[in-house]
N, C-alpha and C positions, 0 to 999 in steps of 0.2 A: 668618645674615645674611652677606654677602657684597659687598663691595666693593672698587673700584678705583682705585688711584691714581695719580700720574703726575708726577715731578718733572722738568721739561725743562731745568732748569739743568743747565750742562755742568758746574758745578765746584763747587757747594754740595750740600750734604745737607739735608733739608729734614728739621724736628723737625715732626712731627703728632701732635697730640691729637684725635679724634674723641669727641664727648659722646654718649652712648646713654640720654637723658633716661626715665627711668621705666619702666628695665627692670634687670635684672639681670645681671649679664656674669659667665659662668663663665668662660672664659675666650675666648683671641684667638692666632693663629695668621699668618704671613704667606710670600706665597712673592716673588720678586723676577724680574722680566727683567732682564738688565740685561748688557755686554759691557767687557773695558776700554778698550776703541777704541768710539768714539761710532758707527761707521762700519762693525764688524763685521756680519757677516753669516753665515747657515750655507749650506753648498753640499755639493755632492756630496766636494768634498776637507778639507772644515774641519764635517763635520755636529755639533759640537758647539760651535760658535765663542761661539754665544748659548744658554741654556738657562737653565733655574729653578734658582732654589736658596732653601731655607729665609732667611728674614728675621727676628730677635726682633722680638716683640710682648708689650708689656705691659699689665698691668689694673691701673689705680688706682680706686675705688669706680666708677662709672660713664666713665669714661673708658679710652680707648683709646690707648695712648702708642708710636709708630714712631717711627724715623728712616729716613726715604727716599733712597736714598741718589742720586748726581748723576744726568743721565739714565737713569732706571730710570723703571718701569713695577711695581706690585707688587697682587697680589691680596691682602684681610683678608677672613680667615675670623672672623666673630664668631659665637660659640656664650651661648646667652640662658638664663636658669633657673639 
């Protein structure tokens, strides 16, 4: 399973629990967009300005615990069984 999220505050980290009611979560995985100028961008002289990077994710029984961090954008991979 796979999902998206998206915290638009410039200046807080957003704590998210996701609940995966009646299944089982092997585990949880996450990747982040995210720049430290709100304003970056990649181009032909800076092609790295913005790019992914791993994010922790955690499992507590059914739930799924991130911190999102300020303007970022993050993929979770959730894996079931």
């Amino acid at each position: 399973m796979t999902l998206t999220a998206v915290n638009p505050d410039l200046h807080k980290t957003t704590e998210t629990e996701i609940a995966i009611r009646g299944a089982l979560i092997s585990r949880a995985s996450a990747t982040v967009l995210m720049a430290s100028n709100m304003n970056s961008h990649n181009s032909f002289d800076q092609p790295d300005a913005v790019k992914p990077a791993t994010l922790a994710a955690s499992v507590k029984g059914d739930l799924v615990i991130v911190s999102i961090p300020p303007a970022s954008v993050i993929k979770l991979e959730i894996i079931l069984g």
